[in-house]
C-alpha positions in Angstrom: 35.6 -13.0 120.3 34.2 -13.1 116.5 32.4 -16.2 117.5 30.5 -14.4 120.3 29.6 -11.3 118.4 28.7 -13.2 115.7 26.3 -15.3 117.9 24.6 -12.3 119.5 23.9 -10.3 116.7 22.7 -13.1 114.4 20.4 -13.5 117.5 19.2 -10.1 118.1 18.5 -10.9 113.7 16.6 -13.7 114.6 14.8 -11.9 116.9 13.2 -8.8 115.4 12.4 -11.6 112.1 10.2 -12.8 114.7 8.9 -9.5 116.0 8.3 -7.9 112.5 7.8 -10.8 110.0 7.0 -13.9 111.4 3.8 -13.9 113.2 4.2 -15.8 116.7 6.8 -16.8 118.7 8.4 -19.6 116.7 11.8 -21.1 115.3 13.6 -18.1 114.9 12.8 -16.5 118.1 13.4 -19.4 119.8 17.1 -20.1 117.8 17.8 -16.6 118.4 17.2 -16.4 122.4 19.5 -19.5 122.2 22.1 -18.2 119.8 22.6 -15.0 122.2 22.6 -17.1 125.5 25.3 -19.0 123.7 27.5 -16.1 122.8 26.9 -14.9 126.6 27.8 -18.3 127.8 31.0 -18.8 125.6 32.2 -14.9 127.2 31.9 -16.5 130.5 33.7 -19.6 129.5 36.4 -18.1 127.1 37.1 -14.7 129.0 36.3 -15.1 132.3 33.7 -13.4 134.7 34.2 -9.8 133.9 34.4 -10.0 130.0 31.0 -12.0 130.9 29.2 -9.5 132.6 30.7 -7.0 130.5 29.0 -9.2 127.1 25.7 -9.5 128.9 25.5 -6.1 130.1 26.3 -5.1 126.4 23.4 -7.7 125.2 20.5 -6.2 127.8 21.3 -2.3 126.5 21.4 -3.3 123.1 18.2 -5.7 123.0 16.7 -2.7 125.2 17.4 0.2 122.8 16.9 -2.2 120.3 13.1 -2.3 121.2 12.9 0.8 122.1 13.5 2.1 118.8 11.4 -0.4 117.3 8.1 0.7 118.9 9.0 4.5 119.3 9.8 5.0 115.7 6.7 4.4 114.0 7.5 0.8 112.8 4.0 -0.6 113.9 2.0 2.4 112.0 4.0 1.4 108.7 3.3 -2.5 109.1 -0.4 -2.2 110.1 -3.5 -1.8 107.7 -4.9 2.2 107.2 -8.5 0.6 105.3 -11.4 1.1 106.8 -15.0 -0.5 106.0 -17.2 2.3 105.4 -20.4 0.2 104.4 -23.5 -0.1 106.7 -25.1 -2.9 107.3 -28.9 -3.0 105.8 -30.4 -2.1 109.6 -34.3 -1.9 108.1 -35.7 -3.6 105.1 -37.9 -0.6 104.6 -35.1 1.5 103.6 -35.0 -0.2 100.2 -38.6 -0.2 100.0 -39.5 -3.7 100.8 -43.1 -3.9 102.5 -45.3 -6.8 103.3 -47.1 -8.5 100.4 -44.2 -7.5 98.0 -43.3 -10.5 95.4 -40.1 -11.8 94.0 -38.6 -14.7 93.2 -35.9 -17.1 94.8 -32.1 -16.5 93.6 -30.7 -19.5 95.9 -32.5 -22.6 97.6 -33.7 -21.2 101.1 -33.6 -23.7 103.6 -34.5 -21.7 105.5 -32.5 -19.1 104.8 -31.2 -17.5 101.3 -31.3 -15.3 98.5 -34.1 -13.2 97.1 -34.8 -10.8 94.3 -37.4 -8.5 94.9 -37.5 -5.7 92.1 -34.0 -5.7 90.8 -33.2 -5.8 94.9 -31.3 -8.2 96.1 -31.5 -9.4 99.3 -31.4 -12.8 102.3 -34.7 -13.9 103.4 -36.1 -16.3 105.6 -38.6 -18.8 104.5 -41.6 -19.1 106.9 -42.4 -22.5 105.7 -38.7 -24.7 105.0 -36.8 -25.3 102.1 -38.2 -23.6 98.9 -36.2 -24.4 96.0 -34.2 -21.7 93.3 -36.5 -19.9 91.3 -39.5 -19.8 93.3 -41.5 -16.9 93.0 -42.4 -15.5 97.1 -44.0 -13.4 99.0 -42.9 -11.2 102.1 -45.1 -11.8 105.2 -43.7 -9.9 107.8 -40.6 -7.9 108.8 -38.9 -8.8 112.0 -36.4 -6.2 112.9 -34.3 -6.8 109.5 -35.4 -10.2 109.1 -37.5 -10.7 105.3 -39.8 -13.9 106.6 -41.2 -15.0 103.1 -43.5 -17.6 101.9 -44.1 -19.7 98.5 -46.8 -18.6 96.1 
Protein backbone atom coordinates (compact mmCIF):
# COMPACT_ATOMS: atom_id res chain seq x y z
CA UNK A 1 0.00 0.00 0.00
CA UNK A 2 3.15 2.41 0.52
CA UNK A 3 3.94 1.65 -2.98
CA UNK A 4 0.66 3.01 -4.23
CA UNK A 5 0.48 6.12 -2.10
CA UNK A 6 3.84 6.75 -2.89
CA UNK A 7 3.09 6.54 -6.66
CA UNK A 8 0.03 8.83 -6.48
CA UNK A 9 1.30 11.60 -4.58
CA UNK A 10 4.74 11.79 -6.22
CA UNK A 11 2.27 12.10 -9.29
CA UNK A 12 -0.05 14.65 -8.14
CA UNK A 13 4.10 16.36 -7.37
CA UNK A 14 4.74 15.94 -10.76
CA UNK A 15 1.84 17.42 -11.73
CA UNK A 16 1.44 20.79 -10.23
CA UNK A 17 5.62 21.18 -11.23
CA UNK A 18 4.07 21.14 -14.47
CA UNK A 19 1.24 23.39 -13.77
CA UNK A 20 3.25 26.10 -11.70
CA UNK A 21 6.93 25.83 -12.93
CA UNK A 22 7.37 24.18 -15.98
CA UNK A 23 5.82 25.91 -18.83
CA UNK A 24 4.01 23.25 -21.13
CA UNK A 25 2.91 20.04 -20.84
CA UNK A 26 6.13 18.04 -20.76
CA UNK A 27 8.17 15.16 -18.86
CA UNK A 28 6.87 15.67 -15.66
CA UNK A 29 3.35 15.92 -16.40
CA UNK A 30 3.50 13.28 -18.57
CA UNK A 31 5.62 10.84 -15.70
CA UNK A 32 3.24 12.01 -13.36
CA UNK A 33 -0.30 11.06 -15.18
CA UNK A 34 1.62 7.70 -15.51
CA UNK A 35 2.93 7.41 -12.03
CA UNK A 36 -0.76 7.93 -10.61
CA UNK A 37 -2.37 5.49 -13.26
CA UNK A 38 0.23 3.17 -11.94
CA UNK A 39 -0.58 3.34 -8.32
CA UNK A 40 -4.43 3.01 -9.50
CA UNK A 41 -3.54 0.09 -11.46
CA UNK A 42 -1.43 -1.79 -8.80
CA UNK A 43 -4.80 -1.14 -6.16
CA UNK A 44 -6.79 -2.96 -8.73
CA UNK A 45 -4.17 -5.72 -9.11
CA UNK A 46 -2.96 -6.03 -5.37
CA UNK A 47 -6.36 -5.33 -3.49
CA UNK A 48 -8.94 -6.15 -5.60
CA UNK A 49 -11.89 -4.22 -7.27
CA UNK A 50 -13.20 -2.37 -4.33
CA UNK A 51 -9.84 -1.15 -2.76
CA UNK A 52 -9.50 -0.01 -6.63
CA UNK A 53 -12.38 2.07 -6.89
CA UNK A 54 -12.00 3.10 -3.48
CA UNK A 55 -7.93 4.43 -4.72
CA UNK A 56 -9.31 6.09 -7.81
CA UNK A 57 -12.15 7.65 -6.23
CA UNK A 58 -9.58 9.02 -3.61
CA UNK A 59 -7.25 10.15 -6.66
CA UNK A 60 -10.33 12.14 -8.67
CA UNK A 61 -11.31 14.25 -5.18
CA UNK A 62 -7.96 14.86 -4.42
CA UNK A 63 -6.62 15.98 -8.01
CA UNK A 64 -10.08 17.93 -7.92
CA UNK A 65 -9.62 19.85 -4.68
CA UNK A 66 -6.25 19.90 -5.52
CA UNK A 67 -7.05 22.33 -8.55
CA UNK A 68 -9.46 23.89 -7.06
CA UNK A 69 -7.43 25.33 -4.52
CA UNK A 70 -4.85 26.09 -6.92
CA UNK A 71 -6.79 28.60 -8.97
CA UNK A 72 -9.19 29.86 -6.16
CA UNK A 73 -6.48 30.82 -3.88
CA UNK A 74 -4.76 33.43 -5.67
CA UNK A 75 -1.74 31.32 -6.93
CA UNK A 76 -1.98 32.76 -10.54
CA UNK A 77 -2.12 36.60 -9.21
CA UNK A 78 1.27 35.81 -7.22
CA UNK A 79 3.08 34.07 -10.28
CA UNK A 80 1.98 36.60 -13.05
CA UNK A 81 3.76 40.03 -13.84
CA UNK A 82 2.01 43.47 -12.06
CA UNK A 83 4.39 45.99 -14.66
CA UNK A 84 2.74 47.89 -16.86
CA UNK A 85 4.24 49.98 -20.01
CA UNK A 86 3.21 53.43 -19.46
CA UNK A 87 5.11 54.98 -22.44
CA UNK A 88 3.29 56.29 -25.64
CA UNK A 89 4.30 55.77 -28.70
CA UNK A 90 5.56 59.06 -30.64
CA UNK A 91 1.89 59.28 -32.61
CA UNK A 92 2.99 62.88 -34.49
CA UNK A 93 6.40 64.03 -35.32
CA UNK A 94 5.13 67.56 -34.67
CA UNK A 95 4.89 67.04 -31.10
CA UNK A 96 8.60 67.24 -30.74
CA UNK A 97 8.71 70.05 -33.03
CA UNK A 98 9.96 68.49 -36.14
CA UNK A 99 8.57 70.42 -39.34
CA UNK A 100 9.43 70.14 -42.97
CA UNK A 101 12.80 71.68 -44.09
CA UNK A 102 14.27 70.96 -40.56
CA UNK A 103 18.09 69.59 -40.84
CA UNK A 104 20.07 67.02 -38.96
CA UNK A 105 22.37 64.59 -39.52
CA UNK A 106 22.39 60.65 -39.83
CA UNK A 107 23.14 58.60 -36.44
CA UNK A 108 22.82 55.04 -38.38
CA UNK A 109 23.11 54.09 -42.16
CA UNK A 110 19.38 54.39 -43.50
CA UNK A 111 18.64 51.98 -46.06
CA UNK A 112 16.01 53.10 -46.14
CA UNK A 113 15.09 53.32 -42.88
CA UNK A 114 17.20 54.55 -39.60
CA UNK A 115 18.36 56.79 -37.17
CA UNK A 116 18.38 60.64 -37.16
CA UNK A 117 19.39 63.55 -34.94
CA UNK A 118 17.56 66.53 -35.47
CA UNK A 119 18.35 69.07 -32.65
CA UNK A 120 19.47 67.03 -29.81
CA UNK A 121 16.18 64.83 -30.92
CA UNK A 122 16.52 61.66 -31.66
CA UNK A 123 14.47 59.91 -33.85
CA UNK A 124 13.82 56.84 -37.17
CA UNK A 125 13.47 58.34 -40.47
CA UNK A 126 12.88 57.25 -43.83
CA UNK A 127 15.08 58.12 -46.59
CA UNK A 128 13.20 59.31 -49.79
CA UNK A 129 16.11 58.52 -51.94
CA UNK A 130 17.96 54.77 -50.56
CA UNK A 131 20.72 54.09 -48.59
CA UNK A 132 22.40 57.26 -47.11
CA UNK A 133 25.33 56.41 -45.10
CA UNK A 134 26.15 57.42 -41.01
CA UNK A 135 26.84 60.89 -40.60
CA UNK A 136 25.03 62.40 -43.37
CA UNK A 137 23.64 65.66 -42.79
CA UNK A 138 19.49 65.58 -44.12
CA UNK A 139 16.69 67.23 -44.59
CA UNK A 140 12.97 66.38 -43.71
CA UNK A 141 10.66 66.58 -46.82
CA UNK A 142 7.46 65.58 -45.67
CA UNK A 143 5.60 64.00 -42.78
CA UNK A 144 3.39 61.05 -43.49
CA UNK A 145 1.23 60.27 -40.50
CA UNK A 146 4.50 59.61 -38.18
CA UNK A 147 6.62 58.72 -40.91
CA UNK A 148 10.08 61.44 -41.05
CA UNK A 149 10.69 60.94 -45.15
CA UNK A 150 14.17 62.68 -45.36
CA UNK A 151 16.60 63.44 -48.02
CA UNK A 152 20.57 63.93 -48.42
CA UNK A 153 21.94 67.44 -48.59
Amino acid sequence: MTLIITLILLGILLIAIELLIIPGFGFAGIIGLISIAGGIILSFTEFGQVTGLLVLGGVIVSLSIFTWLILRSGTWKRLTLKDSISSKVDTNPSDKGLEPGARGVTLSRLSPMGKARFTNIDTEVLSQEGIINSGTQIEITRIEDSKIIVKQI
